[in-house]
N, C-alpha and C positions, 0 to 999 in steps of 0.2 A: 282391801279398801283402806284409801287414806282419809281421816278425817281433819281439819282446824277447826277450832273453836277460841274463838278471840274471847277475850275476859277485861272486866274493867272494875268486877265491884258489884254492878247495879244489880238491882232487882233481876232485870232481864236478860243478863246473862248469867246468872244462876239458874234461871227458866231452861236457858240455853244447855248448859252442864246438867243440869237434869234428867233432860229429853236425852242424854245417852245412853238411858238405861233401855229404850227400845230397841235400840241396835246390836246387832253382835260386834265382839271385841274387835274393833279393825286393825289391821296391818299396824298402822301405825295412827296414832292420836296426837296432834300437836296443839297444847295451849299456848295462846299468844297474847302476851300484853306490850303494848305501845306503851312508851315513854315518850311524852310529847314535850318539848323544853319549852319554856316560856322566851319570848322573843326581848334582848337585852340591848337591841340595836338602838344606844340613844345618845345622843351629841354628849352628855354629861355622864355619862360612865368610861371610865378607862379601861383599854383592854387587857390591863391586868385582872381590874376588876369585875370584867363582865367574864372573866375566865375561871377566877373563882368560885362567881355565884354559878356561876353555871354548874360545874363540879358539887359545891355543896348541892344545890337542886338533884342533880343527876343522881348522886348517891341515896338522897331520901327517898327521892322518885323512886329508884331499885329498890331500897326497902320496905318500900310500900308496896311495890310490886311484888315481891317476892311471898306477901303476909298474902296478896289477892291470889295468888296461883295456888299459895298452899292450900288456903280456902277451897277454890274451886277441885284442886286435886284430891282432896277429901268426900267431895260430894260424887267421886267417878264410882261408876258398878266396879266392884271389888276384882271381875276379871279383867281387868282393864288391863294388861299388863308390859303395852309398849306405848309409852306416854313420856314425849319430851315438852320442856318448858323453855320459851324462847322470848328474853327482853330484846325489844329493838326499841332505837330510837328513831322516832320521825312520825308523822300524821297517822294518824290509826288508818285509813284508809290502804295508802300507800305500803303503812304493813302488812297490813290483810292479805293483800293481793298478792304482793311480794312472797308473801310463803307459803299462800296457796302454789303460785306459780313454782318456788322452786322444791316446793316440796312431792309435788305433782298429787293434789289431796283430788277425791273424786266428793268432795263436800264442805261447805263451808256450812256453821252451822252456828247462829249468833241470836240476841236478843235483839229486840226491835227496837228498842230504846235505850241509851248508858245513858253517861253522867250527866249529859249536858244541862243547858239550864231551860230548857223547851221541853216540855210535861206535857204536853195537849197532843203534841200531834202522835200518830198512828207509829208512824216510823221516823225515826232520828236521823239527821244526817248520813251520821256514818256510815248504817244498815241501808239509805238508798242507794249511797253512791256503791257501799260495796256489789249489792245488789246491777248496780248499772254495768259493773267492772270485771266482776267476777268471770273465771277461767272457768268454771267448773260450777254443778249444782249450788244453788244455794239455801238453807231452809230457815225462815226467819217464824224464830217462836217469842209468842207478845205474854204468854200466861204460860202459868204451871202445864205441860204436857203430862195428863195424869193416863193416859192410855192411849196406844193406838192400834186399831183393832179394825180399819175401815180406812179408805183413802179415797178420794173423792176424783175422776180423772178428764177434767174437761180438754177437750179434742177439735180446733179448729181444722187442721190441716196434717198434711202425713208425716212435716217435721216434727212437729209437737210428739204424736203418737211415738217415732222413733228413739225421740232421747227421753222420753219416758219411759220406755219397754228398755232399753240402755241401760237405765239408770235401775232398772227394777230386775234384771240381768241381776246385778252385781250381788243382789239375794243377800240388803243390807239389814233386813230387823229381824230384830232377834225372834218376834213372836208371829206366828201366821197371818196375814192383812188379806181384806179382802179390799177390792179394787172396782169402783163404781166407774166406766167407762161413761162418757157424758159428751152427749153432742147438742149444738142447739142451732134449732131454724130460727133467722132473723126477722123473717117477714119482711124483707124489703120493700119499698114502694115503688112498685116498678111502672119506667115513662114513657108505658103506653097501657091504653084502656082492655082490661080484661071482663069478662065476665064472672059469676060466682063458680060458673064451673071449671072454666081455665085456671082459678084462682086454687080452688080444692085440687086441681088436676096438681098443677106446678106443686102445692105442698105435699101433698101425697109421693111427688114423686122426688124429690127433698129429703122427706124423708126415709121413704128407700132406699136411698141415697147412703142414708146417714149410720140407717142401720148393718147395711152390705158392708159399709166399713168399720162400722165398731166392732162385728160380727172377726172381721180379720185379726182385730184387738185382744178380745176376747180369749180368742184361741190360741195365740201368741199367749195372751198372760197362763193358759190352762196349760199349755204346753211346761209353764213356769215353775209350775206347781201353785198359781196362784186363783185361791178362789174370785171368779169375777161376773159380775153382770153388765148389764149395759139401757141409758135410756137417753131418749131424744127429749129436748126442753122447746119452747116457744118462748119468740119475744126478743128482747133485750139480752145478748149473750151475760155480761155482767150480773143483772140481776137476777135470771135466769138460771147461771150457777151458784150465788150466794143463796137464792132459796133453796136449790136442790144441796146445797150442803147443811141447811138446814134440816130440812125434809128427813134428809138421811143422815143424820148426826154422825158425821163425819169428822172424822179426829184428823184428819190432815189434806187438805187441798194441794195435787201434784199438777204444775202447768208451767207452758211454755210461754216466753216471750212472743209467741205468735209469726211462725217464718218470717223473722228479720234477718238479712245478712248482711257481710261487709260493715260498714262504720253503725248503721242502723242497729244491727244488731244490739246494742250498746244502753237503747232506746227501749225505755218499757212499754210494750202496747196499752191500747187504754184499758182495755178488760182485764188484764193481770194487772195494771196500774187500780183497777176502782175495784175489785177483789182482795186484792193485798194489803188496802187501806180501809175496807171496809169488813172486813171477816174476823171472829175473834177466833179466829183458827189458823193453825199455825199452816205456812204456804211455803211448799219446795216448789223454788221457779227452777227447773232443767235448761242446759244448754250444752 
């Protein structure tokens, strides 16, 4: 297993380098800090001297960078012991992805918030778009990950289930998890007039439904070696799954973007979108 984990400094990607002590030593571990140059494009500087500044910048920037990596490589679980350290320059974004892609990582693994100057919101720029762009899983931790012992697995559809049993395949933490399989009937409001028994009837058979498939879930994860259970929710998918990870104090929420493909893909559905921003639990979106 390949991991990146981008670094910046903040609080939360130290959260980030943290949360690696759950996993076992991967293949290979790459820490990545973006050198973002400030922009010198102004009628009144000459390009002698916006080449200059640039270079004096560039060089501080490195060795500021270099103090954040040793930092973070300090906080690594002591088997760590294939870990490279990568300055690039250009958009944190752009970097992210960049070395997920050429590093072929099955993880990206980052804080939900850096440096920026916006404190309030849930996730930061950088963590959505990486989030939008990413090649590969992504896990965004907002707090200290002080355990994980329990994974929470809400299941729209059989793509979801797929690259989560995928991603649960690759048998990446270190310590035994158990796996709450989680399905929820919406209750639609359907546009024509039923009665209370066609109504019971329909959900009843919904959720039969729901559970013949989790049922295949399940077995798959046992087959894993993964202890697992399984339960069907009512209501509001979103909320639905924030209380049930409530309920079950659930140290890590695993979901899918919700069978998007082609350009959509790209596109966070709303239920991972109002989960992700509303959970103080850290969320692996799979793809």
């Amino acid at each position: 297993m390949k991991i990146v984990v981008p670094i910046d400094g903040s609080t939360c990607s130290t959260f980030a380098v943290e949360a690696l002590a759950h996993f076992k030593p991967p293949e290979e571990l790459t820490l990545v800090h973006a050198l973002q140059l400030p922009d010198f494009n102004y009628p009144m500087i000459t390009p002698d001297l916006r080449t200059e500044a640039q270079e004096e910048i560039k060089t501080q920037l490195r060795k500021e960078g270099e103090g954040i990596l040793d930092e973070a490589q300090a906080h690594l679980p002591a088997d760590f012991s294939h870990v490279q350290r990568l300055h690039q320059i250009g958009h944190p974004v752009d970097v992210i992805i960049e070395t997920a892609q050429s590093v072929q990582s099955n993880l990206i693994l980052l804080g939900a918030r850096g440096l920026g100057p916006v404190k309030k919101l849930i996730l930061g720029s950088v963590s959505h778009r990486v989030l939008m762009h990413a090649p590969c899983p992504t896990l965004i931790v907002k707090t200290s990950m002080t355990r994980l012992q329990k994974i929470l697995l809400p299941i729209k559809g059989q793509e979801d289930a797929d690259l989560a049993l995928q991603f649960l395949a690759l048998q990446p933490f270190r310590q035994p998890v158990e796996v709450e399989v989680f399905a929820v009937w919406p209750q639609p409001q359907l546009s024509w007039p039923t009665t209370v028994g066609q109504s019971d009837a329909l959900e009843a058979q919904a959720i039969e439904e729901a559970q013949e498939r989790m049922k295949t879930i399940t077995d798959r994860l046992t087959r894993m070696n993964y202890a697992s259970q399984a339960h069907v929710g009512m209501g509001d998918p979103a909320y639905a799954t924030l209380e049930q990870a409530k309920a079950s104090q659930s140290d890590l929420i695993m979901m899918g973007t919700h069978d998007r493909k082609g350009f959509s893909r790209f596109l966070m559905g709303s239920v991972s979108n109002a989960v992700l921003h509303q959970t103080p639990c850290p969320v692996l979106i799979v793809r």
